[in-house]
C-alpha positions as CSV (number, residue, x, y, z in Angstrom):
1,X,0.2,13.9,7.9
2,X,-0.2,15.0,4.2
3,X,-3.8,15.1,3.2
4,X,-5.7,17.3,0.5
5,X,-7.6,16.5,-2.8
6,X,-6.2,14.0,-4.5
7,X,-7.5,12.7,-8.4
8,X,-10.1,10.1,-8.8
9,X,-7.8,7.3,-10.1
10,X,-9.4,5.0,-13.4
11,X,-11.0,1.5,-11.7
12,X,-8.5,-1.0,-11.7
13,X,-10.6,-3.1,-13.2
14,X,-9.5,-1.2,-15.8
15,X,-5.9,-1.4,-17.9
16,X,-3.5,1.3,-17.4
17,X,-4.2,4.2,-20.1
18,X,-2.0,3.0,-23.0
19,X,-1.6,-0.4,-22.1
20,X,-1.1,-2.5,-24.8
21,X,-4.2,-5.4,-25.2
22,X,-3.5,-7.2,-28.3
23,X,-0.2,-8.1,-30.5
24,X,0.5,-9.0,-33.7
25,X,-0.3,-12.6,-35.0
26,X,2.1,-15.1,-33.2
27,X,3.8,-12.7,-31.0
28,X,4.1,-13.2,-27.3
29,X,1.3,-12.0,-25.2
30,X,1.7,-8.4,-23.9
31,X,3.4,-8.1,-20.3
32,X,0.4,-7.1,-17.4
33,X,1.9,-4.0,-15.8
34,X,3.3,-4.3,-11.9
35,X,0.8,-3.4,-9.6
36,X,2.6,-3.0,-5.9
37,X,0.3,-4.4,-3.5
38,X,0.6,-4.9,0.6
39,X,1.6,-7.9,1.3
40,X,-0.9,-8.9,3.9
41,X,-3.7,-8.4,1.3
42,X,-2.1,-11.7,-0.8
43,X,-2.2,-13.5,2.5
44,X,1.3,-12.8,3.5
45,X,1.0,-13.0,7.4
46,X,2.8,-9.6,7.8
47,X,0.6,-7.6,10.0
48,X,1.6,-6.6,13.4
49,X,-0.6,-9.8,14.9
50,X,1.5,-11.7,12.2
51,X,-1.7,-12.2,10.7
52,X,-2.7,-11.7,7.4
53,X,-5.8,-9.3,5.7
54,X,-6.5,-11.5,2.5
55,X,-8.6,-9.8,0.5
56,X,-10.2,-11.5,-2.8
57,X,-10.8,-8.7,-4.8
58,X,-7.1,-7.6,-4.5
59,X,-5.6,-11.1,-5.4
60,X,-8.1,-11.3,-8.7
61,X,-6.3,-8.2,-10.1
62,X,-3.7,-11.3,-11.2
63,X,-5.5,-11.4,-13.9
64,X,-4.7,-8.1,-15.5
65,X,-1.8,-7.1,-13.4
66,X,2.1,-8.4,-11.9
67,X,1.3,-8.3,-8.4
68,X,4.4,-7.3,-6.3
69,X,3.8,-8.0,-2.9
70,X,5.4,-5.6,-0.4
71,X,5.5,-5.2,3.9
72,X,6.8,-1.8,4.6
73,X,7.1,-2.8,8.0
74,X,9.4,-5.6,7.5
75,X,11.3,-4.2,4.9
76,X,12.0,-1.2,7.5
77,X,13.0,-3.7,10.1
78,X,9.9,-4.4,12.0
79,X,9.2,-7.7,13.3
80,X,6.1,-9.8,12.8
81,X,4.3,-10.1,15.1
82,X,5.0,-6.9,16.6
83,X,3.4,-3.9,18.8
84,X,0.2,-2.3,17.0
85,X,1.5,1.6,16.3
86,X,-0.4,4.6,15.2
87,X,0.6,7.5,13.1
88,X,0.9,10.6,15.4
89,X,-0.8,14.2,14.6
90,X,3.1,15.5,15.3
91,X,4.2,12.7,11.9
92,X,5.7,10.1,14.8
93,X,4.8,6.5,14.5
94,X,4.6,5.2,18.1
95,X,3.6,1.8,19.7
96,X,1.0,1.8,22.3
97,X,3.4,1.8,25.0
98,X,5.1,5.2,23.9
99,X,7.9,3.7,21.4
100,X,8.7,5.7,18.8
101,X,9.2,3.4,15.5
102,X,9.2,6.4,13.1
103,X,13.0,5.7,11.6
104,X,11.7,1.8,10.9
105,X,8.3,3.5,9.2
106,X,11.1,5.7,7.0
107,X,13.0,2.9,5.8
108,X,10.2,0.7,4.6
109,X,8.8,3.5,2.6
110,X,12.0,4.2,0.8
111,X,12.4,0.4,0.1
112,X,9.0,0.3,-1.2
113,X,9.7,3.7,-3.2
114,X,12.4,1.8,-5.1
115,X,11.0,-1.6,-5.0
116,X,7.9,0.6,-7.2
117,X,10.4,2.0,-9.1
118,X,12.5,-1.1,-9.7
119,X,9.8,-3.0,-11.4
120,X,8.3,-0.1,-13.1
121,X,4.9,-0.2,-11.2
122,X,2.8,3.3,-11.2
123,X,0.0,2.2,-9.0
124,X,-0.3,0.6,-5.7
125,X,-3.3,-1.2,-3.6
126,X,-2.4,-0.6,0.3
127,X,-4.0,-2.1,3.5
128,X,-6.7,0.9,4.7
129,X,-6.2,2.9,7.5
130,X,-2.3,1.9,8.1
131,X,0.1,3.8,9.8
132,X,2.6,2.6,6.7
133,X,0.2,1.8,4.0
134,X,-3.5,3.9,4.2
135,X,-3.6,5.8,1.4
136,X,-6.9,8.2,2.7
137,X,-7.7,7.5,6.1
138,X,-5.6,6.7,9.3
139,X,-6.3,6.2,12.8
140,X,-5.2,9.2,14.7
141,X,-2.9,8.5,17.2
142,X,-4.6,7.8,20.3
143,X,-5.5,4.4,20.2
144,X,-8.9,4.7,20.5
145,X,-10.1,2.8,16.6
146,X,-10.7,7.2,15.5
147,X,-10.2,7.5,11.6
148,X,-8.5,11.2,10.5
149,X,-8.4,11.6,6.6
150,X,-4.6,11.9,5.6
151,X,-1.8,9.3,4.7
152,X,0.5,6.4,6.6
153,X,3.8,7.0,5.8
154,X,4.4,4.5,3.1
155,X,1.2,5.4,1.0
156,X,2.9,9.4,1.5
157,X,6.0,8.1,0.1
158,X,4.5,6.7,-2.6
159,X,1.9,9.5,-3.5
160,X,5.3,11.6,-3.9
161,X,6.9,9.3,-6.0
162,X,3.9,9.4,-8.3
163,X,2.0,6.5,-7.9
164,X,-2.3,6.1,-7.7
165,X,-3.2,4.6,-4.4
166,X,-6.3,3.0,-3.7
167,X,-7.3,0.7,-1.1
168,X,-8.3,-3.0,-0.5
169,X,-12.3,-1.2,0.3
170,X,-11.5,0.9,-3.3
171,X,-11.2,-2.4,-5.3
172,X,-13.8,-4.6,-3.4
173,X,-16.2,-1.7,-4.5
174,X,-19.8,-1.0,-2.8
């Protein structure tokens, strides 16, 4: 489970660093830079109750951004609703029951890699303490609601590939 330091990322509320904010006289307004966000925070019932985790802070970034909604766990195969897993302290995704869903957890990760890539987004607001999408804190495995510091294998992915991660608690604020 990759962990370590990672930078403070600008507030979102915030446009990208170089990001143009005004044109010249008559020309089309500048496009708002892709912002891939988990799907479940936009209301998308997606999460493994097939429930969804709307969160209004994350669907007001509209305003500034193109939000690109994206289920790592569907887009790796999973079905919604589906068994609760946990991110294992050996890098195994497994259900409750003992199933290991690891190869699923894989594939949605690379999809959302080159969805990110595709539209050109460099940031990314994920559902906390995922198995797929937490970008700082997951639960550890055992089932029992502990949070461990590290990364769900999505938000990992991701992180490689270069994009800031924050979370739906990092853009609601104190």
């Amino acid at each position: 489970m990759p962990t370590g330091s990672e930078p403070e990322p600008a507030p979102l509320s915030q446009p990208p660093p170089g990001a143009p904010t005004v044109g010249p006289p008559g020309a089309a307004p500048p496009a708002r830079p892709a912002l891939l966000v988990s799907a479940c925070l936009l209301g998308v019932r997606c999460n493994h109750r097939g429930e969804a985790s709307p969160s209004p802070a994350v669907a007001a970034l509209a305003g500034r951004y193109r939000l690109v909604a994206v289920c790592p766990e569907t887009l790796g195969g999973l079905p919604t609703p589906r068994p609760a897993a946990e991110l294992q302290a050996d890098g195994a995704v497994r259900t409750a029951d003992g199933a290991v869903v690891t190869q699923a957890y894989r594939r949605g990760a690379e999809a959302a890699v080159a969805l990110a890539r595709a539209v050109g987004a460099t940031e990314a607001v994920l559902k906390a303490r995922s198995p797929s999408c937490g970008p700082h804190a997951v639960y550890d495995g055992t089932f029992s609601r502990t949070v461990v510091a590290g990364r769900g294998v999505t938000a990992a992915a991701l992180a490689d590939a270069g994009l800031a991660l924050r979370d739906e608690e990092d853009v609601a604020g104190p």
